[in-house]
OpenMM code with the backbone's topology and positions (N, CA, C; nanometers):
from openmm import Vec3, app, unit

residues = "UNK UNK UNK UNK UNK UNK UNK UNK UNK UNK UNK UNK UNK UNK UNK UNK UNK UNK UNK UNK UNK UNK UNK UNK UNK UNK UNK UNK UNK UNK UNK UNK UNK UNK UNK UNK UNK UNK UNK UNK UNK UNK UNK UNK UNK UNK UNK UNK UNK UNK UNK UNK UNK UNK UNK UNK UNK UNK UNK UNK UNK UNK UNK UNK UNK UNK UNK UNK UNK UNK UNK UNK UNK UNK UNK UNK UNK UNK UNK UNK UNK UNK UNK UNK UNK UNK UNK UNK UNK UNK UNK UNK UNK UNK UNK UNK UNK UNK UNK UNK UNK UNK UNK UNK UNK UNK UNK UNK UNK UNK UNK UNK UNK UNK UNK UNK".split()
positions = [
    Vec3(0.0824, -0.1202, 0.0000),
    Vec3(0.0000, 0.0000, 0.0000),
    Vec3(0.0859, 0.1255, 0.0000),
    Vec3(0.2228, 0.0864, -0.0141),
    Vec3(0.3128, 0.2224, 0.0528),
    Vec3(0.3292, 0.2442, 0.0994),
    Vec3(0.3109, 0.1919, 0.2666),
    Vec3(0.3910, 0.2542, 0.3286),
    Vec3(0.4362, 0.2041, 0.4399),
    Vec3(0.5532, 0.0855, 0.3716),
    Vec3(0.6743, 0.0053, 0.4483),
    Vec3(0.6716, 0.0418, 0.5808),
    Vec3(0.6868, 0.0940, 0.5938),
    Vec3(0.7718, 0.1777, 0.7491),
    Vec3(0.6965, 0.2826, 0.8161),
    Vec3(0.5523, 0.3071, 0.8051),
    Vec3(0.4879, 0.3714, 0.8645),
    Vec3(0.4146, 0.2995, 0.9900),
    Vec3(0.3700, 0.3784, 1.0438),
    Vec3(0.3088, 0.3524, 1.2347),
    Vec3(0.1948, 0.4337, 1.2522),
    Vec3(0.1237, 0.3585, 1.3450),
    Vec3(0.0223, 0.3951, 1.3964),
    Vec3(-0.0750, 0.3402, 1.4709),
    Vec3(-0.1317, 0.4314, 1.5071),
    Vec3(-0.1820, 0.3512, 1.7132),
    Vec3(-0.3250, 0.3223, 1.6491),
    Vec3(-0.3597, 0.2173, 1.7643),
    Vec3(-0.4873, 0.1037, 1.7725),
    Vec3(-0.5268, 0.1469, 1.9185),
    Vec3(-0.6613, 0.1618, 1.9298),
    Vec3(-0.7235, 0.1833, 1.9948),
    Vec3(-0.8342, 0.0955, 2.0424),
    Vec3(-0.8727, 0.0824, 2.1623),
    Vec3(-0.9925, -0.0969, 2.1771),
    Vec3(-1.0577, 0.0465, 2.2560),
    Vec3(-1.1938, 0.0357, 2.2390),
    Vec3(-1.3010, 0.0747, 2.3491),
    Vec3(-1.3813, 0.0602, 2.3604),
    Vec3(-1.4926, 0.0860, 2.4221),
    Vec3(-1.6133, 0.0357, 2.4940),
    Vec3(-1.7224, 0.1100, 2.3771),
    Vec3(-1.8811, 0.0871, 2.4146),
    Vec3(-2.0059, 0.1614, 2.3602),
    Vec3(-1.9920, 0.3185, 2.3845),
    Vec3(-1.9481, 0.3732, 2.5427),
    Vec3(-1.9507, 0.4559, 2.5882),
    Vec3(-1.8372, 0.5419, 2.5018),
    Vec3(-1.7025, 0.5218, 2.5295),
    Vec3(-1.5865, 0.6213, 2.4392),
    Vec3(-1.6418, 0.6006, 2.3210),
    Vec3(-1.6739, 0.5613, 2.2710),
    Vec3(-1.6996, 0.5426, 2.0688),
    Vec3(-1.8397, 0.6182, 2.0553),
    Vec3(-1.9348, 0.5955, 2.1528),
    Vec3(-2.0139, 0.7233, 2.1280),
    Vec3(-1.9781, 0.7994, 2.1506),
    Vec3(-1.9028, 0.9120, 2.1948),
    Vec3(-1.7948, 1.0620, 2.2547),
    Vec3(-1.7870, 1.0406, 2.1060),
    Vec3(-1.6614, 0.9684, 2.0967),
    Vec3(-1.5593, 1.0281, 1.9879),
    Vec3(-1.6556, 1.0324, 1.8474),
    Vec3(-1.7687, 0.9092, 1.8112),
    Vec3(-1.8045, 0.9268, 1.7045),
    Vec3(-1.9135, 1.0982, 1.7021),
    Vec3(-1.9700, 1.1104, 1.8411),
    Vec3(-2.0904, 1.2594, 1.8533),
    Vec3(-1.9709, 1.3637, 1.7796),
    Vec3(-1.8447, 1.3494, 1.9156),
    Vec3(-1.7580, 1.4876, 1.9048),
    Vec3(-1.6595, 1.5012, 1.7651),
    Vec3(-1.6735, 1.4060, 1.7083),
    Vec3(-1.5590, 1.4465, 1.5906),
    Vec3(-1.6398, 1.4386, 1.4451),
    Vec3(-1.7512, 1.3275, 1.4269),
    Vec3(-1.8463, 1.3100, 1.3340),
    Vec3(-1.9772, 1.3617, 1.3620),
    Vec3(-2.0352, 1.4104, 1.4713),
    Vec3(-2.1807, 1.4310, 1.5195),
    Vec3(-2.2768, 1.3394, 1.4578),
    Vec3(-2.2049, 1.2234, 1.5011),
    Vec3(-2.3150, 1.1053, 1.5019),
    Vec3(-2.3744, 1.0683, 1.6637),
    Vec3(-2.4529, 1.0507, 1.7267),
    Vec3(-2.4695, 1.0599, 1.8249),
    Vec3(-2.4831, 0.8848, 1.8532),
    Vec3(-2.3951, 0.8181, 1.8279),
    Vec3(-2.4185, 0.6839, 1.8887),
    Vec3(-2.3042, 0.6090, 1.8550),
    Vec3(-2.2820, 0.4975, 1.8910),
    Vec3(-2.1282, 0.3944, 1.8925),
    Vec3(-2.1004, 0.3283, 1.7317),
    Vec3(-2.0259, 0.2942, 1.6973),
    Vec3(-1.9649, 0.3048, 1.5689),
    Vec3(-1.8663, 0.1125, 1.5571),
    Vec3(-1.8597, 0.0634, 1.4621),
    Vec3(-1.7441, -0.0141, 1.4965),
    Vec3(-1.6022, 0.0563, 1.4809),
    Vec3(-1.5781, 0.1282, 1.3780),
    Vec3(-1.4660, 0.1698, 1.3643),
    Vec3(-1.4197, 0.3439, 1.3146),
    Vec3(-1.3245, 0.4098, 1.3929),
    Vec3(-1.3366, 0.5512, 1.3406),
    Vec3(-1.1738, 0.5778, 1.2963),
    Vec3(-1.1546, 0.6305, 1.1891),
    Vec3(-0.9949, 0.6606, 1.1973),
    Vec3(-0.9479, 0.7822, 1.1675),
    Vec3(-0.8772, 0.7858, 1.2301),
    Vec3(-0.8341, 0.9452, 1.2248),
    Vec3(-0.7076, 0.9895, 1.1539),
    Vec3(-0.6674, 0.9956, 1.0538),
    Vec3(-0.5697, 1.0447, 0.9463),
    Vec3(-0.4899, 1.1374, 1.0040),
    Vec3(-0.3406, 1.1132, 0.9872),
    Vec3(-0.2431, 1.1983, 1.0319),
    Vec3(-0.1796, 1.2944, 0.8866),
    Vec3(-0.2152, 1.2097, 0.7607),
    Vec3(-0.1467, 1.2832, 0.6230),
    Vec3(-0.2209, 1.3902, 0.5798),
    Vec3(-0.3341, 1.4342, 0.6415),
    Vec3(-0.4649, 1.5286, 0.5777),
    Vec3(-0.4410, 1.6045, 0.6554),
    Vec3(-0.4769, 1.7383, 0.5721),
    Vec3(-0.4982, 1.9058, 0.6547),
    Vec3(-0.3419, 1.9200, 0.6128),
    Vec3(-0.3366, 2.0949, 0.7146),
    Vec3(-0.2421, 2.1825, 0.6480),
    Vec3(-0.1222, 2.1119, 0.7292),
    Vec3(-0.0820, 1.9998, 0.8123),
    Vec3(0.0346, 1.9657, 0.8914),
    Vec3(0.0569, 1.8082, 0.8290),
    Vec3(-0.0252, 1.8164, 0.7942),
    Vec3(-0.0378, 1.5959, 0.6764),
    Vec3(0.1470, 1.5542, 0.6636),
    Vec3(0.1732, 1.6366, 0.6680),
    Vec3(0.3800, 1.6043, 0.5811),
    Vec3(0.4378, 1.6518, 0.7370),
    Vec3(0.3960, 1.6892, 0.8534),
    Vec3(0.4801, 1.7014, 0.9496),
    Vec3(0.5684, 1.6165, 0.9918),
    Vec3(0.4733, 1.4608, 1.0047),
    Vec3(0.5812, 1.3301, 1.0318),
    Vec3(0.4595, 1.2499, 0.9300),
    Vec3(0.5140, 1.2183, 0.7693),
    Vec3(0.4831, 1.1417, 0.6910),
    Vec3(0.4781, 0.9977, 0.7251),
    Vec3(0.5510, 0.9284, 0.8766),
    Vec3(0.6060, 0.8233, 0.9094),
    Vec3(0.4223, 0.7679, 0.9700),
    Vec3(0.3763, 0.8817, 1.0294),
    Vec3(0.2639, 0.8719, 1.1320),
    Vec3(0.1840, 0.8543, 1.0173),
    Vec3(0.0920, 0.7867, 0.9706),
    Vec3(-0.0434, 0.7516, 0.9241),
    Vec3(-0.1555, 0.7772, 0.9840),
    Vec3(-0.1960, 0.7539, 1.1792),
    Vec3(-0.2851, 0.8271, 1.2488),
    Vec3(-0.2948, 0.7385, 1.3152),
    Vec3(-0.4684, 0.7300, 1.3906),
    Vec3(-0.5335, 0.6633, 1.4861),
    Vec3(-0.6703, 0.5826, 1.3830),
    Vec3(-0.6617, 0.4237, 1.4532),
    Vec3(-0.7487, 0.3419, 1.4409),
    Vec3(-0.7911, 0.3300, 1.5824),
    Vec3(-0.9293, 0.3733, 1.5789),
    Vec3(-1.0406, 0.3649, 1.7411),
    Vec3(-1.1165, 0.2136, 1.6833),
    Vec3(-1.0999, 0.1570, 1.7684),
    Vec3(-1.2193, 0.0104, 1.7418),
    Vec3(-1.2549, -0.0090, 1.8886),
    Vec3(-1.4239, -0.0234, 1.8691),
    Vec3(-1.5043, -0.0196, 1.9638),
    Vec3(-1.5362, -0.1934, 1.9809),
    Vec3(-1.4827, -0.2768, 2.0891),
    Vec3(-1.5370, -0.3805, 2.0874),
    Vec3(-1.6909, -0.4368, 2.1427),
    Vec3(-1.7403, -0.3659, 2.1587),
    Vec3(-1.8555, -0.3674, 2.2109),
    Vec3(-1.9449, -0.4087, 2.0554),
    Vec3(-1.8913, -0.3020, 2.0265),
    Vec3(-1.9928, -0.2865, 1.8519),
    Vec3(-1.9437, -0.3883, 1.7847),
    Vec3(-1.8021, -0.4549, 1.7633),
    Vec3(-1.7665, -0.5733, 1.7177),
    Vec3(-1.8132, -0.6879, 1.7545),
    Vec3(-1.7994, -0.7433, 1.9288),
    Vec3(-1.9036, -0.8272, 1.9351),
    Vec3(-2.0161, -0.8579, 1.8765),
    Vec3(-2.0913, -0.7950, 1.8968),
    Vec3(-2.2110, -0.7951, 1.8140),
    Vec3(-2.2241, -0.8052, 1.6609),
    Vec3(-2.1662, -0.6896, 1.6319),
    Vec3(-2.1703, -0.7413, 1.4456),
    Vec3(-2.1032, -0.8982, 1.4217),
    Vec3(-2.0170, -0.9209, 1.5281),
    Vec3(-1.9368, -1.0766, 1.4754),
    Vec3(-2.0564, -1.1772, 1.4850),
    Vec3(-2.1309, -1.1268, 1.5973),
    Vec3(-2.2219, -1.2478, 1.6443),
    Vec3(-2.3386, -1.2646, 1.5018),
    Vec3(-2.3925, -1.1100, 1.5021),
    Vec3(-2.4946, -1.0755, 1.3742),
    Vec3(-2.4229, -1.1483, 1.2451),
    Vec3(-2.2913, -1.1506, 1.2219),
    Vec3(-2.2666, -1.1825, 1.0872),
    Vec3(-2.1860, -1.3538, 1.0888),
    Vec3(-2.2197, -1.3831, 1.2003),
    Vec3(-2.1168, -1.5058, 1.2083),
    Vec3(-1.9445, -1.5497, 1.2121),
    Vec3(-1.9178, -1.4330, 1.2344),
    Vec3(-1.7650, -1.4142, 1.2718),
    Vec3(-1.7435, -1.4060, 1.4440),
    Vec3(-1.6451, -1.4577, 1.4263),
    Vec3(-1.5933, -1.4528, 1.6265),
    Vec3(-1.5217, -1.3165, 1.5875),
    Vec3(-1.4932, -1.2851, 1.7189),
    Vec3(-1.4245, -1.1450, 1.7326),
    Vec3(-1.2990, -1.0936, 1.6915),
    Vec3(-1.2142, -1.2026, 1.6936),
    Vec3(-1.0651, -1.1917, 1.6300),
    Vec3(-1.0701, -1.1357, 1.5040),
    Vec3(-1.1857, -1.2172, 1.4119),
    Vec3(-1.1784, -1.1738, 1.2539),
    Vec3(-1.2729, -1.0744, 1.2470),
    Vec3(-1.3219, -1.0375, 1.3041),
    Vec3(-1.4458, -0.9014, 1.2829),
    Vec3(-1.3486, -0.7897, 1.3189),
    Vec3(-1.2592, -0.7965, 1.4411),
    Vec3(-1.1260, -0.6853, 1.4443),
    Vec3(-1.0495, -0.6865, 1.3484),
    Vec3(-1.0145, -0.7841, 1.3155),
    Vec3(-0.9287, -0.8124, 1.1902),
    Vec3(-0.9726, -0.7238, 1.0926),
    Vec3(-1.0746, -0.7245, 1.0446),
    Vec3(-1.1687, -0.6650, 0.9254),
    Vec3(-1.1809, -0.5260, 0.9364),
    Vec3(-1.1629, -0.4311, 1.0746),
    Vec3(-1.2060, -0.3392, 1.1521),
    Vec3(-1.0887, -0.2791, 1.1326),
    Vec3(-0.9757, -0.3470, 1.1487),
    Vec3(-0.8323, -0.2922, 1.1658),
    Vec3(-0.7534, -0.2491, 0.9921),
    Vec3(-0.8322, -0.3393, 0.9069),
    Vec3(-0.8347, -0.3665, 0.7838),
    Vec3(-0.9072, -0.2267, 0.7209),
    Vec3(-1.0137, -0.2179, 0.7769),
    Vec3(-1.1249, -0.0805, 0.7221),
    Vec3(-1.0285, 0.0730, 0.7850),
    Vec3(-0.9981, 0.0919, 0.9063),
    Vec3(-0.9287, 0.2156, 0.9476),
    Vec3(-0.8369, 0.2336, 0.9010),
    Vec3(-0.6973, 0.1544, 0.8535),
    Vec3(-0.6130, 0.1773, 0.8011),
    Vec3(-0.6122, 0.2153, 0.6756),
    Vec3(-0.7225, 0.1154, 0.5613),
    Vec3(-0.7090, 0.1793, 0.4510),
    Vec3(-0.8213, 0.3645, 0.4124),
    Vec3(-0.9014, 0.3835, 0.5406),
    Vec3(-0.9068, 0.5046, 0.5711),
    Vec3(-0.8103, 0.5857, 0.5843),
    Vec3(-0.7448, 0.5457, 0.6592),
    Vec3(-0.5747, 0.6410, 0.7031),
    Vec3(-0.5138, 0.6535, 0.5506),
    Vec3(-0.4844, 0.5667, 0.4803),
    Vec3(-0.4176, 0.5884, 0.3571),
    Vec3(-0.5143, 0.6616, 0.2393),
    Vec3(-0.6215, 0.7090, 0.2684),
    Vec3(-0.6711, 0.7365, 0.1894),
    Vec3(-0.7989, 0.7106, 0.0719),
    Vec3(-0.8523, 0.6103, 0.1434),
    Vec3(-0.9646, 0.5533, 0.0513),
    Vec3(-1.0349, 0.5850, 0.1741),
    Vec3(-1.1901, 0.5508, 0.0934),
    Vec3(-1.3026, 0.6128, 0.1587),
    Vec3(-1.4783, 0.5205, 0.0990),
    Vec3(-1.5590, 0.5427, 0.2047),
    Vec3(-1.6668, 0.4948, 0.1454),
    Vec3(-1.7882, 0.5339, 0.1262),
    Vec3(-1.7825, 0.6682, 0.1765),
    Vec3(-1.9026, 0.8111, 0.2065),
    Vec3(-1.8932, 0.8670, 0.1095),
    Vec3(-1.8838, 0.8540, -0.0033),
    Vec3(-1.8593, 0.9536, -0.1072),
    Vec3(-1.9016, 0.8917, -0.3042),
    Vec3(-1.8366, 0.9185, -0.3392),
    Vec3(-1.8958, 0.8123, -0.4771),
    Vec3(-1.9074, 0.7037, -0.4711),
    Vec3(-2.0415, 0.6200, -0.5420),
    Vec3(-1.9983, 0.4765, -0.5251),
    Vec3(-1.8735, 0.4220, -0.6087),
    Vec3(-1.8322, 0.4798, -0.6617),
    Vec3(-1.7292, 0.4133, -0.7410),
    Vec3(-1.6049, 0.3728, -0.5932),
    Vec3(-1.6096, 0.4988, -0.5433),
    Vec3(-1.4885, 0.4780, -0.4536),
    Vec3(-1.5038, 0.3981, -0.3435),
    Vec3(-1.6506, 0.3785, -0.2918),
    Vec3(-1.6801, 0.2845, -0.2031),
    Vec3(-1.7125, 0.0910, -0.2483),
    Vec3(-1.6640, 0.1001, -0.3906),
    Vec3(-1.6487, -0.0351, -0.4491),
    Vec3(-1.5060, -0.0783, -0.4127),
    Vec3(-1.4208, 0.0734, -0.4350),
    Vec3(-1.2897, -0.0078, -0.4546),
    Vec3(-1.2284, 0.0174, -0.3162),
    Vec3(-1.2681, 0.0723, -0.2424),
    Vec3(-1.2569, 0.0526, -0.0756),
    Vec3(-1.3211, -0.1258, -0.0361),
    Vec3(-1.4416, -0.1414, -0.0742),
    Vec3(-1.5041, -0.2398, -0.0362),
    Vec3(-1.4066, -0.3959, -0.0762),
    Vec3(-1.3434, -0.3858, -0.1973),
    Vec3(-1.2669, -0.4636, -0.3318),
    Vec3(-1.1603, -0.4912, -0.2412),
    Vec3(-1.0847, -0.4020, -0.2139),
    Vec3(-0.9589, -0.3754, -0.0951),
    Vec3(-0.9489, -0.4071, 0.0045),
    Vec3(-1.0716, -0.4063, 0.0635),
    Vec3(-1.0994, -0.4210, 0.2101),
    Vec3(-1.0971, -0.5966, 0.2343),
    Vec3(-1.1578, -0.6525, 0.1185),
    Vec3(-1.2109, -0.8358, 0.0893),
    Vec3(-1.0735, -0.8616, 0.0126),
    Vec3(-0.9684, -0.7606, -0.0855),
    Vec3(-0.8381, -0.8644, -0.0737),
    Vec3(-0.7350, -0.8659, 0.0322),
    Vec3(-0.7325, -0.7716, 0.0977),
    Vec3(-0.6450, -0.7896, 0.2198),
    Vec3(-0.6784, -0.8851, 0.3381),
    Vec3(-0.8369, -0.8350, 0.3339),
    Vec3(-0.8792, -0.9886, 0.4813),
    Vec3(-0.8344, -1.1322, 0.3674),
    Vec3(-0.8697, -1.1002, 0.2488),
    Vec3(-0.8234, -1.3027, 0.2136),
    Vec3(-0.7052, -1.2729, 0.2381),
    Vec3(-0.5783, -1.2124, 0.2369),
    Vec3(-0.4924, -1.1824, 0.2264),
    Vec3(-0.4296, -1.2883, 0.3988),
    Vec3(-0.4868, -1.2297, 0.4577),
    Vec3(-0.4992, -1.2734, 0.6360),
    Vec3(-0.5907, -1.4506, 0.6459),
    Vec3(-0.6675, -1.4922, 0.5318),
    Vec3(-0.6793, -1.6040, 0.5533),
    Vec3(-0.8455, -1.6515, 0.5525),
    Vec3(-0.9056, -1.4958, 0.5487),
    Vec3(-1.0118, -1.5049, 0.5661),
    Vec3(-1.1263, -1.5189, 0.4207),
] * unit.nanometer
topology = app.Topology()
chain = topology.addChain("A")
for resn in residues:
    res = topology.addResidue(resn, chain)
    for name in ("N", "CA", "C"):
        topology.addAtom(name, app.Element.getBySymbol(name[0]), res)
């Protein structure tokens, strides 16, 4: 994806923090499985190119979708950790469908990628 040698923090939390962060940063007023927060965007994006950002994953909301979709929790994070990062780099799924195909495309070769 490009970027060998880049870093960036993982976050586990509850119903409670993931509703905060999803009200206060998205004004969605309720818990989320996954939110990521991009370090390469805005006017400081090239400060430390090394940093990619923050992946928040709410396990609360994972449980459940694993249970709803038939996945145990390991691979529903898996998938979660899979979706924020390629947020961080730059793809997206709120926006054209074109771009939320090839987010979606990306998202299903990297989890087979992991086995899934």
């Amino acid at each position: 994806m490009g970027y060998p040698e880049a870093e960036l923090s993982l976050v586990l939390v509850g119903d409670e923090e993931m509703t905060r962060l999803n009200r206060e940063h998205l004004g969605r007023d309720r818990s989320t499985n996954v939110i990521a927060f991009p370090m390469l965007e805005g006017d400081f994006g090239q400060v430390n190119p090394g940093v990619l950002g923050d992946v928040v994953m709410c396990v609360d909301t994972a449980l459940r979708e694993a249970d709803e979709q038939g996945y145990n929790l390991d691979e529903m994070l898996d998938y979660y950790l899979i979706h924020g990062i390629l947020h961080l780099v730059g793809y997206d799924h709120e926006g054209p469908a074109e771009e939320a195909s090839l987010m979606e495309a990306k998202t299903g070769e990297l989890w087979g990628m992991l086995g899934y």
